[in-house]
C-alpha positions as CSV (number, residue, x, y, z in Angstrom):
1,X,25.7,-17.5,-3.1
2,X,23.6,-19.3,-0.6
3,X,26.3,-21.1,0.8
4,X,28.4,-18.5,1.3
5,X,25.3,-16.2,3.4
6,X,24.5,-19.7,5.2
7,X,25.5,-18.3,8.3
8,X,23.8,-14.9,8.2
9,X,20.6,-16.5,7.3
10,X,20.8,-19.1,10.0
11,X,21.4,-16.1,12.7
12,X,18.6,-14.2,11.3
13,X,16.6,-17.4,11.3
14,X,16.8,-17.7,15.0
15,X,16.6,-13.8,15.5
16,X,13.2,-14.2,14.6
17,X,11.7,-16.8,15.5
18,X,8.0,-16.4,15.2
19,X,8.0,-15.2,11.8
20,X,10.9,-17.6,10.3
21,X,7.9,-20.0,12.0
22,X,5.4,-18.8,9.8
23,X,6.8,-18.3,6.7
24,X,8.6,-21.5,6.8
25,X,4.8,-23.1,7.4
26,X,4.0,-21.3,4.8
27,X,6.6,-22.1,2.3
28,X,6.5,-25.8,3.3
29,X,2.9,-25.8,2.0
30,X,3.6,-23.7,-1.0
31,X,7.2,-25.3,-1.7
32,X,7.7,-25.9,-5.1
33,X,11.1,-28.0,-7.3
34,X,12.4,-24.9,-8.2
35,X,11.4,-22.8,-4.9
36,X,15.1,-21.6,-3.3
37,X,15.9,-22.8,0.2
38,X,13.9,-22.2,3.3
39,X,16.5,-20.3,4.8
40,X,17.3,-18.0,1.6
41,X,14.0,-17.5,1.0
42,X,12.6,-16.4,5.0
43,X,15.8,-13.9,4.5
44,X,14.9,-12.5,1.4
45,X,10.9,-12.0,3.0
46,X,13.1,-10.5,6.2
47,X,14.9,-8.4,3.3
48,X,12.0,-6.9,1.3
49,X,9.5,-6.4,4.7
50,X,12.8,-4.2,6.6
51,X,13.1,-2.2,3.5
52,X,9.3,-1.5,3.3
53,X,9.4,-0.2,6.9
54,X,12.4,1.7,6.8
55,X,11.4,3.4,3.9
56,X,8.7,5.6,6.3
57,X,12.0,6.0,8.9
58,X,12.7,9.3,6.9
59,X,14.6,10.4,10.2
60,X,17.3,8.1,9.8
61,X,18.4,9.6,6.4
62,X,21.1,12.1,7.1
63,X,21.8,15.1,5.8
64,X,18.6,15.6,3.8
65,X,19.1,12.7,1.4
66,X,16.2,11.0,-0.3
67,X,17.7,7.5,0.5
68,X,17.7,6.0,3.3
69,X,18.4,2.6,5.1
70,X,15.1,1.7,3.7
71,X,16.0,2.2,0.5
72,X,19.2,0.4,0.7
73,X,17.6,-2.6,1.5
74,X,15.1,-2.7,-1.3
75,X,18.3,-1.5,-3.7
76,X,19.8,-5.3,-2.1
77,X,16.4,-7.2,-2.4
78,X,16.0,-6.0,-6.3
79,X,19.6,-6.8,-7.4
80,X,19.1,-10.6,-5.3
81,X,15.3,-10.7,-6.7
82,X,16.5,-10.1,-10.7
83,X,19.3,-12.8,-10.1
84,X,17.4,-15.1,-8.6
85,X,14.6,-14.6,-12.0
86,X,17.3,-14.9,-13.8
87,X,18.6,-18.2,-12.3
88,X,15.3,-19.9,-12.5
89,X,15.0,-18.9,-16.2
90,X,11.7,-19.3,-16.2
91,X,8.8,-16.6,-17.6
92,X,8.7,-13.3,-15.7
93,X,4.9,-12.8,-17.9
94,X,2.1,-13.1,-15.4
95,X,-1.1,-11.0,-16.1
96,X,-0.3,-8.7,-13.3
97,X,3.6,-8.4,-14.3
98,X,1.9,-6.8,-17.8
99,X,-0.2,-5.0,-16.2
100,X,2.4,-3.3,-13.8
101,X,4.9,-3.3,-17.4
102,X,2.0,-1.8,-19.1
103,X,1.2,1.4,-16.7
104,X,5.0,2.3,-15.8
105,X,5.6,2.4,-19.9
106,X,2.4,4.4,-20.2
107,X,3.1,6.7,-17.5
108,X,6.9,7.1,-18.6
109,X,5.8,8.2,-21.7
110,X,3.2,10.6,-19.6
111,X,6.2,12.3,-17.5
112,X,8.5,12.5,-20.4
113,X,5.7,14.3,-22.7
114,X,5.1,16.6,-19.5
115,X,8.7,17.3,-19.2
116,X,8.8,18.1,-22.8
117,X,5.8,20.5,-22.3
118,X,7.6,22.3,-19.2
119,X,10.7,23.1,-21.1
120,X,8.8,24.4,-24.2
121,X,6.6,26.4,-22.2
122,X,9.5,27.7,-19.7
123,X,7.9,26.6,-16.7
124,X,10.1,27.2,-13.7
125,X,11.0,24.0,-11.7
126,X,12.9,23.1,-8.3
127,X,15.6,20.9,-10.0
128,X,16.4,19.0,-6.6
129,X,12.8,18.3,-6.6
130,X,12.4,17.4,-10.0
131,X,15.6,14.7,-9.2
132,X,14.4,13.2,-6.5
133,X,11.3,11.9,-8.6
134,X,13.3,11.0,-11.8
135,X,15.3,9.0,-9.0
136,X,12.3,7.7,-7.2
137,X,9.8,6.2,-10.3
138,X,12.7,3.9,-11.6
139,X,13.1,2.2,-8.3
140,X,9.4,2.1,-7.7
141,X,9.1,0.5,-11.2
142,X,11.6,-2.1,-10.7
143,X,9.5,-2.9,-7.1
144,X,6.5,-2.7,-8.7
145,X,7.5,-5.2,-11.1
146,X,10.2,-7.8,-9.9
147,X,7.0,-7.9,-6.7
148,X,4.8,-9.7,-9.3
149,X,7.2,-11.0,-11.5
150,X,7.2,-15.2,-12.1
151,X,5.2,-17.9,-11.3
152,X,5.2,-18.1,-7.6
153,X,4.4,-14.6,-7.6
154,X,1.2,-14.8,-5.2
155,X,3.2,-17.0,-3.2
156,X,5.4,-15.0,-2.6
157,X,3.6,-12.3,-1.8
158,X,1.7,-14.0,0.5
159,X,4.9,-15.2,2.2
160,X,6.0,-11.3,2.4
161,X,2.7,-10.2,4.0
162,X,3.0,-12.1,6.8
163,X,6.6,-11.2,7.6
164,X,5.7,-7.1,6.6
165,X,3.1,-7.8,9.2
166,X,4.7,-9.2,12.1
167,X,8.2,-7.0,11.6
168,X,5.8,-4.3,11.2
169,X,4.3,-4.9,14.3
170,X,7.8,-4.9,16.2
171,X,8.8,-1.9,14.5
172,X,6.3,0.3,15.5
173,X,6.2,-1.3,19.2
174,X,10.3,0.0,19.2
175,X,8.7,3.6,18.2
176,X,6.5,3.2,21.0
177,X,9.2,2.7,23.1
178,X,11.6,5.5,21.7
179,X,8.8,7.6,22.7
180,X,8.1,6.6,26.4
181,X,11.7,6.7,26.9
182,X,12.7,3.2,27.2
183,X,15.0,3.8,23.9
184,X,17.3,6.7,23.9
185,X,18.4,7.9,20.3
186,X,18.9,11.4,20.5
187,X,18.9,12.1,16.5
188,X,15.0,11.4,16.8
189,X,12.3,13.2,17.7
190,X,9.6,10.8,18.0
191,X,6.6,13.9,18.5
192,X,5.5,16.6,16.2
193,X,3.4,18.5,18.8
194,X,0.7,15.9,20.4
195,X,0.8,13.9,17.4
196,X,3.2,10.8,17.5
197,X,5.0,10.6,14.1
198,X,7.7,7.8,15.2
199,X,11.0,7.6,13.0
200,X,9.0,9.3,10.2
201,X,9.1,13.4,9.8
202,X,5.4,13.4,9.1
203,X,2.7,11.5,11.4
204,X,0.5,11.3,8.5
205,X,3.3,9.3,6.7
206,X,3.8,6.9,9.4
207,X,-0.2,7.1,9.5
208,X,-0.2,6.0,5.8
209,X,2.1,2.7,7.0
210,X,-0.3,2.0,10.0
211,X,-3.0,2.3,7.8
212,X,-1.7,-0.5,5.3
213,X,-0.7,-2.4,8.0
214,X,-3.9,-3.1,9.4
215,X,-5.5,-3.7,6.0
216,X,-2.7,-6.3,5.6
217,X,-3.3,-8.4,8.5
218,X,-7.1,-8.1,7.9
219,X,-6.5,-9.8,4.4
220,X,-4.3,-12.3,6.1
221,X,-6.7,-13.3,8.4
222,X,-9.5,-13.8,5.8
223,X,-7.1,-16.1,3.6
224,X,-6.0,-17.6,6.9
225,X,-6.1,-21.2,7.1
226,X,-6.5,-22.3,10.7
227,X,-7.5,-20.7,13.8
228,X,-3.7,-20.1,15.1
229,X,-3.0,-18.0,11.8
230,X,-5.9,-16.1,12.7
231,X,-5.7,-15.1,16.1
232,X,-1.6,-14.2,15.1
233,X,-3.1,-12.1,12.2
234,X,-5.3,-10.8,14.9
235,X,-2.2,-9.9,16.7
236,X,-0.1,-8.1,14.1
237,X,-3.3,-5.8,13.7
238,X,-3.1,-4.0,17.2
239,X,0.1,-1.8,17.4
240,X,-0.6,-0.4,14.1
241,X,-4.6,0.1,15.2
242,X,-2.7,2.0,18.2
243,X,-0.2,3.8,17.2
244,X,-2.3,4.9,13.8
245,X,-4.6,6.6,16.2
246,X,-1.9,8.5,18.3
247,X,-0.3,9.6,14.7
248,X,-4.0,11.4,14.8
249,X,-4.2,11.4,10.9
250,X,-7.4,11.7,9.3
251,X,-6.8,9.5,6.9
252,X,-6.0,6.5,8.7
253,X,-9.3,7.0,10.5
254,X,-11.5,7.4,7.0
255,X,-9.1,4.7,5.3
256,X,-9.4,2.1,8.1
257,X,-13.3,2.6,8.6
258,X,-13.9,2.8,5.0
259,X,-11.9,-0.5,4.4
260,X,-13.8,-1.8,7.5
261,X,-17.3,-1.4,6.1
262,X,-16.3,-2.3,2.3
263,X,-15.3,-6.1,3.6
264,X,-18.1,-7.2,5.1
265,X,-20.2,-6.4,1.9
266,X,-17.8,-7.9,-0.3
267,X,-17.6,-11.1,1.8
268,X,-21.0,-11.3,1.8
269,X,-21.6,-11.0,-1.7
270,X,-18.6,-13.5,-2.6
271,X,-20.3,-16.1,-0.4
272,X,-24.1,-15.5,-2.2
273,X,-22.3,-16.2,-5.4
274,X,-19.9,-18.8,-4.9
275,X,-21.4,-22.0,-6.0
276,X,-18.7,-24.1,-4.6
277,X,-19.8,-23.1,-1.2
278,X,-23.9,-23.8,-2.3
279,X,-23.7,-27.0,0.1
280,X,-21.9,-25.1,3.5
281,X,-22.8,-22.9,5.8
282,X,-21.9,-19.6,4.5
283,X,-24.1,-18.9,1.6
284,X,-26.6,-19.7,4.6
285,X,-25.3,-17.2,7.1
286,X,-24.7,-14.7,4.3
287,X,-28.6,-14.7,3.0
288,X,-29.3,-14.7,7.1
289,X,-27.2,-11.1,7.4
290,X,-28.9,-9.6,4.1
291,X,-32.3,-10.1,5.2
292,X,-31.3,-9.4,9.3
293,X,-29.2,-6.5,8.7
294,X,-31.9,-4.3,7.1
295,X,-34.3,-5.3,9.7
296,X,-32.0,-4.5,12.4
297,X,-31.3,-0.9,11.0
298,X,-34.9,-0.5,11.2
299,X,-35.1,-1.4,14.7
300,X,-32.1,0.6,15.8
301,X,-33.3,4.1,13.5
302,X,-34.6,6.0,17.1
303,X,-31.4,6.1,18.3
304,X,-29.5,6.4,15.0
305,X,-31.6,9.3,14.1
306,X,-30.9,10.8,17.2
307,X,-26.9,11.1,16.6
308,X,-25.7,14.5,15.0
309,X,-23.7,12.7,12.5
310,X,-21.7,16.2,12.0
311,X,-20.7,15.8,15.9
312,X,-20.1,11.9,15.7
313,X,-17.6,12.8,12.4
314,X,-16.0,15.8,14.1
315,X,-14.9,13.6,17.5
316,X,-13.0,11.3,14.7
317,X,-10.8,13.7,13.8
318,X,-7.4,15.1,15.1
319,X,-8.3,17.8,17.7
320,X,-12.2,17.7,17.9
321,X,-12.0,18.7,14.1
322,X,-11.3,22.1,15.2
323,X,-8.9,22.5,12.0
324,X,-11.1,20.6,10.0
325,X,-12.5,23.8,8.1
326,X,-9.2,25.5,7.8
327,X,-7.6,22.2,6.2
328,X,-10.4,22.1,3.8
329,X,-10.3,25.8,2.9
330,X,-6.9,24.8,1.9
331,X,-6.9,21.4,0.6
332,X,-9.8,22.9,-2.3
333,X,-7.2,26.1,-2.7
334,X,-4.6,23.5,-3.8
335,X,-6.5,21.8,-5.9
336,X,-7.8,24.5,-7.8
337,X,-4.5,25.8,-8.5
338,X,-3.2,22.6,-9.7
339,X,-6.4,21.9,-11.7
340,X,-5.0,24.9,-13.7
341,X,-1.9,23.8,-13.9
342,X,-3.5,21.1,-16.0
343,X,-5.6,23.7,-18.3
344,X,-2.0,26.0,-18.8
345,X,-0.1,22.7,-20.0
346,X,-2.8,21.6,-22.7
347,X,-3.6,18.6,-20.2
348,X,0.1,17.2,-20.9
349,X,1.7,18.1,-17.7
350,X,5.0,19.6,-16.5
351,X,6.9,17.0,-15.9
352,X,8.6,15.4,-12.4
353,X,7.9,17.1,-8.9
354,X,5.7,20.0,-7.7
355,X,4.4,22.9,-9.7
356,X,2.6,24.4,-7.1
357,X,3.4,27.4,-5.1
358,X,3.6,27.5,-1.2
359,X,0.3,29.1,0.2
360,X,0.6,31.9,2.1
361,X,-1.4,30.8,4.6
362,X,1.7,27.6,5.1
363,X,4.5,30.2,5.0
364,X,2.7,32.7,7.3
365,X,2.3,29.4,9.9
366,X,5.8,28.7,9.4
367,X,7.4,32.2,10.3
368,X,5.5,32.5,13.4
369,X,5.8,28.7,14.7
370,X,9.1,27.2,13.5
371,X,8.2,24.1,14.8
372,X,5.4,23.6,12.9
373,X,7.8,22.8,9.8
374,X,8.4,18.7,9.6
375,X,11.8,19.2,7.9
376,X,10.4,17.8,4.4
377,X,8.8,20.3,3.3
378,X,9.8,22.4,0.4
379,X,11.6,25.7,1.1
380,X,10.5,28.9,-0.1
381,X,13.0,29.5,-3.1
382,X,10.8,31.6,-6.0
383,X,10.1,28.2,-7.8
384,X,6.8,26.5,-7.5
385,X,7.7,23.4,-5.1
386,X,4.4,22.5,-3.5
387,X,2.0,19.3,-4.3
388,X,-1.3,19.3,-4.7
389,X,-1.6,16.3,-1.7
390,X,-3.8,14.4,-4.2
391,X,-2.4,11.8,-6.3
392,X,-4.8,12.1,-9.2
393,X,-4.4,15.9,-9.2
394,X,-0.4,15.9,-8.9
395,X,-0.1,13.3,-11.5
396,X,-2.1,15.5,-13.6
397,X,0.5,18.5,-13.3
398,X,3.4,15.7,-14.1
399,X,1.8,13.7,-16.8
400,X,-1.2,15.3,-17.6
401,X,-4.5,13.3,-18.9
402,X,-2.8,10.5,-20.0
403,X,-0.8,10.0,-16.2
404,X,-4.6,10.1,-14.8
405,X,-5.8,7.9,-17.0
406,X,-2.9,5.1,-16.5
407,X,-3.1,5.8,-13.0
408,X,-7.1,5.1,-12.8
409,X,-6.5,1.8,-15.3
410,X,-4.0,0.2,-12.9
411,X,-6.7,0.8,-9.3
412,X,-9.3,-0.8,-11.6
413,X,-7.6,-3.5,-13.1
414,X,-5.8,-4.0,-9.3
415,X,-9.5,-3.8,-8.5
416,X,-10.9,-6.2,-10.9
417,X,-8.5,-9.0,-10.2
418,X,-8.8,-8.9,-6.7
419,X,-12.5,-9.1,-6.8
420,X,-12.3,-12.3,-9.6
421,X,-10.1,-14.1,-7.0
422,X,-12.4,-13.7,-4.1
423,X,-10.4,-11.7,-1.7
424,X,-12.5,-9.4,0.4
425,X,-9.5,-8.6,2.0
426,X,-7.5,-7.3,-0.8
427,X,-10.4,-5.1,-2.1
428,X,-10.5,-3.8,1.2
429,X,-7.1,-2.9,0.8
430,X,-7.3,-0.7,-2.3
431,X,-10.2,1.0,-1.1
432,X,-8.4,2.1,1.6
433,X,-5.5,2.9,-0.6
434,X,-7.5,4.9,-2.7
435,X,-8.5,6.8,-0.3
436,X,-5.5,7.5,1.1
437,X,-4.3,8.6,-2.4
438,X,-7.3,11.6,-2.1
439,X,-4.8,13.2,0.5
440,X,-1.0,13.1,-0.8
441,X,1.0,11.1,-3.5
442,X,1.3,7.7,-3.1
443,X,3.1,6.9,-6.3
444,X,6.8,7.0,-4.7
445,X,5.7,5.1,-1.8
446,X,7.3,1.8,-1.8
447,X,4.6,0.1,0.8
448,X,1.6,1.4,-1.8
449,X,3.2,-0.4,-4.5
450,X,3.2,-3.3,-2.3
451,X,-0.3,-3.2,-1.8
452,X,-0.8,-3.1,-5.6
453,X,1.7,-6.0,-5.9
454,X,-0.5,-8.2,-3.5
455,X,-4.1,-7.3,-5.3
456,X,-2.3,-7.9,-9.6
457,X,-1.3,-11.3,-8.2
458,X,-4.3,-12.6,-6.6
459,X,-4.9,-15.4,-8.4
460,X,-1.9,-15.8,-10.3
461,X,-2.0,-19.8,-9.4
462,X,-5.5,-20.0,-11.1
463,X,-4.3,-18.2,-13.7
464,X,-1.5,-20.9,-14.5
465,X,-4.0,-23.6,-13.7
466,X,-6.3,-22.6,-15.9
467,X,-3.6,-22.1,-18.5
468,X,-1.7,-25.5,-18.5
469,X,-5.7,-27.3,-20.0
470,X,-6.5,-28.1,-23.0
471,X,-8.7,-25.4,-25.5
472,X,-11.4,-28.4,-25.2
473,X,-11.2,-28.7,-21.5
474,X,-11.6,-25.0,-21.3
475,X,-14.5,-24.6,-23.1
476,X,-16.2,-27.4,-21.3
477,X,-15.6,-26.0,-17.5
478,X,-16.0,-22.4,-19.0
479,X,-20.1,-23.3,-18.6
480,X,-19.1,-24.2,-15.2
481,X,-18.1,-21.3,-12.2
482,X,-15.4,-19.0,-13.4
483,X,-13.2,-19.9,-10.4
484,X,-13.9,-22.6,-8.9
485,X,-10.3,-23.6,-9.2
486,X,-9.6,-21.1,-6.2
487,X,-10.8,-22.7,-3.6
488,X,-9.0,-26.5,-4.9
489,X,-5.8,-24.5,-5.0
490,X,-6.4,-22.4,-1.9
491,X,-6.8,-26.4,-0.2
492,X,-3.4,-27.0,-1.9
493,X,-1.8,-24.2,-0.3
494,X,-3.0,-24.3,2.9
C-alpha cells in the first residue's frame, strides 16, 4: 500500500514543507522498529489534522448533510489507522484506550436505556435529529479510540498536534482571506452579522476550534524541546488568538483566559514537587513567584481595587455585553426545562438528539430577522428539537444519570493523567474544554475528542516503561518519585 501512494505522499511532502519538517524531526527522534515510513506516517498526521479542521467547515457540506469533506477524511484515516493496528499486531490496551473503551460502552448502554425510556413513555422525537447522533457517536467512538490505541500512542499524538497546529494555522489564515476578498468562493458566506464565522455556519463553532487551537500550541510549546520549536509553537498560536476574537464568542474569551491563568499555577506547582528538578533552577524560580506574586498583589491592590470588575468583564464580551443579560435569561430557561426533562424520564433519559422545545423568544427573533438564523438550527416542526447548549445537561436528557456520570469519569480521569505526567499544558487544555462544554455539546465534536485523546495518553511511554520491570524493581523505585521516568524518557524523545 505504501508503495503504491509513494507518489502522493512525496507531493504532499513537499506541499508542505514546514510541517513535513517538523514532524519528520519529530518522528526521527521518536522512530521506533516497527514505526511506518516517514513519508506514510507525515501523510497520515496531514490526514487526521485536514479532517479535524474540516470537520468545523460545516459550509462546505451540501444540501444539509451532516457529512462533510471533514468527515470523509477521518472515515479514510480510521479505515488506514485500524489496518495499520492490525498490521503491527501488536496490543491496542493502553490505560487510556480502556479508559476511552470503558466510557463509550458505558454511555452506549446510557443512550440505549434512554431510548428505551423515550419509546415507553411516548416521547415525541425529530427522527432526522435523532439519526444524525446515532450516526455521529459511532464515528466519534472509533476516533476516540483508534487516537489512543497502541504503544506509540503519545507519539503519535504528539506528532498530530504539531501538524493540527500548523495546518490549523493556514486554514484559518485562507478564512481570513475569503473574508477580505482575496478568495472568491461564492457558496460561502464568511460573516454572520459583525461576527466572523469563516467556513463554519456558527462563529461560536469556529470559536470552539480557535479556542483548542491555541491551547494546543500552548501545550506544545511547554513540551517543546528547543528554542526553534518554541518560537514556531509561538507562531501557530496567533491566527487562532486573532481570528477567535473576531468570531466574538464568549467562550473563547472565558476558555482561553481560564486556561491562561490555570497553567501558570500548575507549572508552578509541578516544579515545587518534582524532585528531579531539586538541583536546577526551576524549583528556585518557582518558590521566588509564590512568595513574589502575593507580595506584588499587595502592592498593586490601589489600583486593582479601583477597577469595576463588572465593567472590566462586560468590555470582554461580544458587543459591550449588551446581550449579556438576555443570553443568560435564556441560557437558565433552557436549562431548567431540560433539568426536567431529566425528572419526567426517572433520570434515564430519552435517548439521541434534542428534547427541548424552541423558545419563543428564538422563533420570535427569527420571524422578524431571517438572517439571524445560521442554517443549523432546528426548524420549527411540533417536535421538541432544541439542546440544552450544555453538555452535562443534554447528556442528561439522552442518557440520563448514568451519561453524566460517564461523562464526568472520563474529564477526571483525562484530568488525573494529565496532571501525573506533568503537563501544565494539557490540564490547561481540559479546563478550557470544560468550559467550553458549559455552553453547547461537545460530544460529537471530533477536535474535543482530540483534546481528550492527547490528555489519556500522556504518559503512555512511562506507562510501558514502568511496565516492562521486574515486581522487585518496582517496589524498590516505588519509594522513589512516582515519575521520575518522565523526564529520562522526555530526554529520549527530544
Amino acid at each position: 500500500m505504501i508503495n503504491v501512494w509513494q507518489p502522493i505522499f512525496v507531493t504532499v511532502d513537499q506541499a508542505f514543507p514546514l510541517g513535513s519538517a517538523i514532524v519528520g524531526r519529530i518522528d526521527a527522534s521518536n522512530r521506533r522498529a516497527s514505526s511506518p515510513a516517514p513519508i506514510a506516517v507525515i501523510v497520515m498526521s496531514y490526514l487526521a489534522a485536514v479532517g479535524l479542521l474540516l470537520t468545523t467547515a460545516t459550509q462546505f457540506r451540501l444540501g444539509g448533510l451532516p457529512i462533510g469533506p471533514g468527515e470523509i477524511c477521518l472515515v479514510i484515516w480510521l479505515g488506514l489507522s485500524f489496518l495499520d493496528q492490525t498490521y503491527r499486531r501488536g496490543s491496542l490496551v493502553t490505560p487510556g484506550f480502556s479508559c476511552m473503551l470503558t466510557f463509550w460502552a458505558v454511555f452506549a448502554i446510557a443512550e440505549s436505556l434512554g431510548a428505551l425510556t423515550g419509546y415507553v413513555i411516548r416521547y415525541p422525537r425529530d427522527i432526522g435529529l435523532f439519526l444524525h447522533d446515532v450516526m455521529a457517536y459511532p464515528l466519534m467512538a472509533a476516533f476516540g479510540c483508534l487516537s489512543v490505541a497502541g504503544n506509540e500512542a503519545e507519539v503519535r499524538l504528539h506528532r498530530m498536534a504539531w501538524t493540527f497546529a500548523g495546518a490549523g494555522a493556514a486554514f484559518l489564515l485562507l478564512q481570513l482571506a475569503a473574508a477580505w476578498g482575496l478568495t472568491d468562493l461564492p457558496f460561502l458566506s464568511p460573516w454572520f452579522g459583525d461576527r466572523f464565522r469563516g467556513w463554519s455556519n456558527n462563529p461560536n463553532q469556529l470559536g470552539f476550534l480557535c479556542a483548542l487551537l491555541v491551547l494546543v500550541t500552548l501545550h506544545l510549546a511547554d513540551r517543546a524541546s528547543g528554542r526553534s520549536e518554541w518560537l514556531t509553537a509561538l507562531g501557530y498560536s496567533i491566527p487562532p488568538i486573532c481570528i477567535g476574537r473576531l468570531t466574538k464568542s464568549d467562550a473563547f474569551t472565558v476558555a482561553v483566559l481560564a486556561a491562561g491563568l490555570v497553567f501558570p499555577v500548575v507549572k508552578l506547582r509541578i516544579w515545587l514537587i518534582s524532585a528531579r528538578l531539586g538541583h536546577t533552577l526551576r524549583p528556585r524560580i518557582a518558590v521566588i513567584a509564590m512568595i513574589g506574586v502575593p507580595l506584588m498583589m499587595v502592592t498593586l491592590s490601589p489600583f486593582l481595587l479601583s477597577i469595576d470588575p463588572q465593567a472590566l468583564s462586560m468590555s470582554m464580551m461580544k458587543d459591550g455585553g449588551k446581550e449579556a443579560k438576555q443570553e443568560s435569561k435564556l441560557r437558565f430557561e433552557l436549562w431548567g426545562e431540560a433539568m426536567d426533562r431529566g425528572f419526567e424520564s426517572y433520570m434515564l433519559g430519552l435517548g439521541p438528539g434534542p428534547h427541548l422545545p424552541i423558545p419563543s423568544s428564538i422563533i420570535g427573533a427569527r420571524n422578524l430577522e431571517p438572517g439571524l438564523d445560521t442554517g443549523d438550527h432546528p426548524q420549527v416542526n411540533g417536535t421538541p428539537n432544541f439542546e440544552a447548549h450544555n453538555t452535562f445537561l443534554d447528556l442528561l436528557t439522552q442518557g440520563g444519570l448514568l451519561a453524566v456520570l460517564s461523562f464526568v469519569w472520563l474529564v477526571i480521569s483525562a484530568l488525573a493523567n494529565s496532571y501525573r505526567a506533568r503537563q501544565a499544558g494539557l490540564i490547561a487544555l481540559l479546563i478550557g474544554l470544560v468550559l467550553f462544554a458549559l455552553t453547547g455539546l461537545v460530544v460529537r465534536e471530533p477536535i474535543f475528542w482530540f483534546g481528550i485523546a492527547l490528555c489519556l495518553a500522556a504518559g503512555s511511554l512511562t506507562w510501558r516503561a514502568r511496565a516492562s520491570i521486574s515486581p522487585i524493581e518496582g517496589r524498590k523505585r516505588a519509594a522513589q518519585d512516582l515519575l521520575s521516568y518522565t523526564g529520562r524518557l522526555d530526554r529520549t524523545r527530544h
